[in-house]
C-alpha positions in Angstrom: 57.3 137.0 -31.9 57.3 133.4 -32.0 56.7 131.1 -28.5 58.5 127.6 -27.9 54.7 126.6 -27.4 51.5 128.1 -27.5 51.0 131.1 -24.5 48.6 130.3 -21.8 45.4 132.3 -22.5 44.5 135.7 -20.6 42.5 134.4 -17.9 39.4 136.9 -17.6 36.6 137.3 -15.5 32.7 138.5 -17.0 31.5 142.0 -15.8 27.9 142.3 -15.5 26.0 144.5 -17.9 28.9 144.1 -20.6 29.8 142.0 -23.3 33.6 143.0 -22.1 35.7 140.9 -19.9 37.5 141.8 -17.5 41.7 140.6 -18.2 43.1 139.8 -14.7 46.9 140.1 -13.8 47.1 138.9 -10.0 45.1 138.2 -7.3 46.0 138.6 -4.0 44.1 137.7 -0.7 43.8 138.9 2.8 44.0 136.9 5.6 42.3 136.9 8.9 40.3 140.0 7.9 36.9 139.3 10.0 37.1 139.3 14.4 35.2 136.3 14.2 37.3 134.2 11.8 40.5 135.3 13.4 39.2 133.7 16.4 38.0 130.2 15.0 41.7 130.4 13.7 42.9 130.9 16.7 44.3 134.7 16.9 42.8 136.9 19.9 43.7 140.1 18.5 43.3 142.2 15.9 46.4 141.9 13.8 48.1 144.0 10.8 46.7 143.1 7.4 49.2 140.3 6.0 48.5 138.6 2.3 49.3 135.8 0.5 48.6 135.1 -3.4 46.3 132.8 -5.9 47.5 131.9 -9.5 45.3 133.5 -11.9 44.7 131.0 -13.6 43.2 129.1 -10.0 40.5 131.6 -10.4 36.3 129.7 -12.0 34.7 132.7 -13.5 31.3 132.1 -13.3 31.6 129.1 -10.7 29.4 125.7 -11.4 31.2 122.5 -11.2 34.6 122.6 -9.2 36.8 119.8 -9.1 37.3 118.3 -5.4 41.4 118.6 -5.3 43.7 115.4 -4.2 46.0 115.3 -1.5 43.9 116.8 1.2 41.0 115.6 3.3 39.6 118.9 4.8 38.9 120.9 2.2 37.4 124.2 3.5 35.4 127.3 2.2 35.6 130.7 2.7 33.3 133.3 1.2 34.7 136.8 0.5 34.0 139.9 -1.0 36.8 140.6 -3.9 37.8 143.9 -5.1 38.7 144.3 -8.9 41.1 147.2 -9.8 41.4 149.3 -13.0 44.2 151.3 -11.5 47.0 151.1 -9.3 50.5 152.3 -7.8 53.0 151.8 -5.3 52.2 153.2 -1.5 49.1 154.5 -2.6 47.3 156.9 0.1 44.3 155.5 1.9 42.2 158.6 0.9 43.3 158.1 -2.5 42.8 154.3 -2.2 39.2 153.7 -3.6 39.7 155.5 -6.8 41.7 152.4 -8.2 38.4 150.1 -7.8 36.5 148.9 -11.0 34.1 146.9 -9.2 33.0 143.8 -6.9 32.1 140.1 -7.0 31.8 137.5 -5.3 34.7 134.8 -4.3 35.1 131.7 -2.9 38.6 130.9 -1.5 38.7 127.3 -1.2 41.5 126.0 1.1 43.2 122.5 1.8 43.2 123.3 6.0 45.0 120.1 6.3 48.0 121.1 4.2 47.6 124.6 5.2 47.9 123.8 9.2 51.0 121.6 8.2 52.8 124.0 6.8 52.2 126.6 9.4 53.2 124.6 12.2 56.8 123.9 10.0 56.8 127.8 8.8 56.4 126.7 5.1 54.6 128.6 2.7 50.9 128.1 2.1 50.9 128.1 -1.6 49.8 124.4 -2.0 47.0 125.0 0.6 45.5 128.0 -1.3 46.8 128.2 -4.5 45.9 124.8 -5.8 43.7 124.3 -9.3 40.5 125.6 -9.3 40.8 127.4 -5.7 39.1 130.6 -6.8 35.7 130.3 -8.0 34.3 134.4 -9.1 31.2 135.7 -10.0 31.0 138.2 -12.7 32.2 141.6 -11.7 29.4 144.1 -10.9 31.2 147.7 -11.9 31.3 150.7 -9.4 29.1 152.2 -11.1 26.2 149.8 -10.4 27.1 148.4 -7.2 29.2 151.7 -5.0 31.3 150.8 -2.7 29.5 148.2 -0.1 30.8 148.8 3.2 28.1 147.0 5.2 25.7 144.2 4.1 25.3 140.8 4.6 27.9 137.8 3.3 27.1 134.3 3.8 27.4 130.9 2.5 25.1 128.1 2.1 26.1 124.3 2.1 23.5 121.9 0.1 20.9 124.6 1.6 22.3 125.1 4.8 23.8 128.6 6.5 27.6 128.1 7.4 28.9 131.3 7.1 26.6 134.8 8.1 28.4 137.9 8.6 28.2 141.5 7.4 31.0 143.4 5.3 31.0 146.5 8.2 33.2 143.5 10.6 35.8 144.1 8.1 39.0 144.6 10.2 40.6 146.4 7.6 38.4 148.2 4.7 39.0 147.9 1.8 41.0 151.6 1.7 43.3 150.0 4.0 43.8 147.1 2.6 44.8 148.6 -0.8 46.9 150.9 0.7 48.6 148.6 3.0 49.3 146.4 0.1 50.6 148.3 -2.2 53.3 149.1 0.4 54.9 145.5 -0.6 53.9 145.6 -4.5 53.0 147.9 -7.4 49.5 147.0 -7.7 48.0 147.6 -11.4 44.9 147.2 -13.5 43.6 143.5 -13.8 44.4 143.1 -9.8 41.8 141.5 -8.0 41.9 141.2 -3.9 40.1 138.7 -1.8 39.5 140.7 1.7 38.7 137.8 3.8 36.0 135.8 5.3 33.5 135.7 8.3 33.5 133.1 10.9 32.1 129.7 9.9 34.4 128.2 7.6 34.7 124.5 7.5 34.7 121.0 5.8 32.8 120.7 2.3 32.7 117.0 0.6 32.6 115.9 -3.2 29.1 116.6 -4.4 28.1 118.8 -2.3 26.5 122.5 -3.3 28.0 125.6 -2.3 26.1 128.8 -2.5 27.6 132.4 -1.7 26.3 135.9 -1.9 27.4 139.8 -0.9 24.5 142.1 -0.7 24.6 144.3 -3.4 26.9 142.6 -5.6 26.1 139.2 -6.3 25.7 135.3 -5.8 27.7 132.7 -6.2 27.0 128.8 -6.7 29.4 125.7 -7.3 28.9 121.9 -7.2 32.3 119.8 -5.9 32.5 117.4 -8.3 
């Protein structure tokens, strides 16, 4: 088969203990998934599990230098646990739910609030607040094997050596059962997926040059310098 020009490379993602790679197809996130962070966001109740997607190709395997992006001037972080899948389906059963997971990392879902607030407050989409280059820096992928399935254990996030975000994976509103199941009520999920569940309270403004450091018990750290 011949191309007009040159096909984007499979974007992939390192898995530790493995000289394979991990191919990824989407990624999808989950919004509002901590108490805490729903409040600083300004919800007071625990709401339904609703979702909104990354490129791929916004994803930094590995993390290190991140460019700052233009047309914003509150550029925010969020850490979050993200959930890679080697199977999937369509209304797939909570019970049945975990058996689609291939493993865990680490994710950083950087967000332009400024562009983000704007288009709430018109009802726009939020793509160009989320999905912007370089919004998704990953660590490698630590299979189920190695790391289980975390359901409690500290998250956090460190700026230039500071603690802005502390929480622990058991505030989850929605596990991460539930959140596969309630998503693949709107979409066929399938290998390569990888889901963002959401972030602990704490989020706010980062600067060019500054360090970011992230971690999930059990599963890994994260570092990236705004550049």
């Amino acid at each position: 088969m011949s191309h007009v020009f040159p096909p984007a490379p499979q974007i992939t993602v390192p898995v530790v203990g493995s000289d394979a790679q991990f191919p990824v197809r989407r990624v999808y996130c989950v919004g509002r998934n901590y108490a805490d962070h729903a409040a600083e966001m300004g919800a007071d109740t625990r709401e339904p599990p609703f979702f909104f997607s990354k490129p791929a190709d916004a994803l930094v395997p590995g993390g290190g230098d991140v460019h700052y992006p233009p047309v914003t001037r509150d550029l925010q972080h969020e850490v979050e646990l993200v959930v890679a899948l080697a199977a999937g389906g369509a209304d797939i059963p909570a019970s049945e739910a975990l058996a689609c997971v291939y493993g865990y990392a680490v994710g950083l879902d950087l967000t332009r609030r400024d562009l983000q607030q704007r288009a709430k407050e018109k009802g726009h989409p939020w793509d160009m607040g989320k999905g912007f280059d370089q919004s998704a820096p990953i660590g490698a992928i630590v299979p189920l094997a190695v790391a289980g399935h975390p359901v409690c254990g500290s998250i956090w996030l460190r700026v230039n050596g500071r603690l802005r975000q502390s929480g622990d994976l058991g505030q989850m509103s929605w596990k991460v059962a539930e959140v596969i199941a309630n998503l693949s009520t709107y979409v066929a999920l399938a290998p390569g997926d990888l889901i963002f569940t959401g972030t602990p309270a704490g989020v706010s403004t980062v600067l060019r040059g500054d360090v970011l450091e992230a971690g999930v018990a059990g599963v890994g750290e994260l570092r990236v310098r705004l550049v």
